[in-house]
Every structure is written in structure tokens, then in C-alpha cells.
C-alpha positions, 0 to 999 in steps of 0.5 A: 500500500505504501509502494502505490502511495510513493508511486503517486506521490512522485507522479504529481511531484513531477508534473509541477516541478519546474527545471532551474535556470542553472546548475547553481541553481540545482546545487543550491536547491540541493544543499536546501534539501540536504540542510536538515539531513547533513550539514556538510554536505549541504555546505559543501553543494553551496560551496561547489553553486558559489564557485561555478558562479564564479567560473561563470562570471 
């Protein structure tokens, strides 16, 4: 019962999830997700957004 919950779950989160303009912007919204789970690593995925920008610029 779970599984089909999942299942349905992911198919309307697909639907309304738009695609970033830029991997920074990925990066960030990764290291959101990731705040509460790992620190870190959440840093580390900001660290990796800042310095493509500072590639990119």
C-alpha cells in the first residue's frame, strides 16, 4: 500500500516541478534539501553553486 502511495506521490511531484535556470541553481536547491539531513554536505553543494558562479562570471 505504501509502494502505490510513493508511486503517486512522485507522479504529481513531477508534473509541477519546474527545471532551474542553472546548475547553481540545482546545487543550491540541493544543499536546501540536504540542510536538515547533513550539514556538510549541504555546505559543501553551496560551496561547489558559489564557485561555478564564479567560473561563470
Amino acid at each position: 500500500m505504501f509502494s502505490l502511495v510513493a508511486q503517486v506521490a512522485r507522479l504529481f511531484r513531477s508534473n509541477h516541478v519546474e527545471t532551474p535556470s542553472s546548475p547553481a541553481a540545482t546545487l543550491m536547491e540541493r544543499a536546501d534539501s540536504r540542510a536538515g539531513l547533513d550539514a556538510h554536505d549541504a555546505q559543501e553543494l553551496r560551496a561547489a553553486a558559489s564557485a561555478w558562479l564564479s567560473v561563470v562570471r
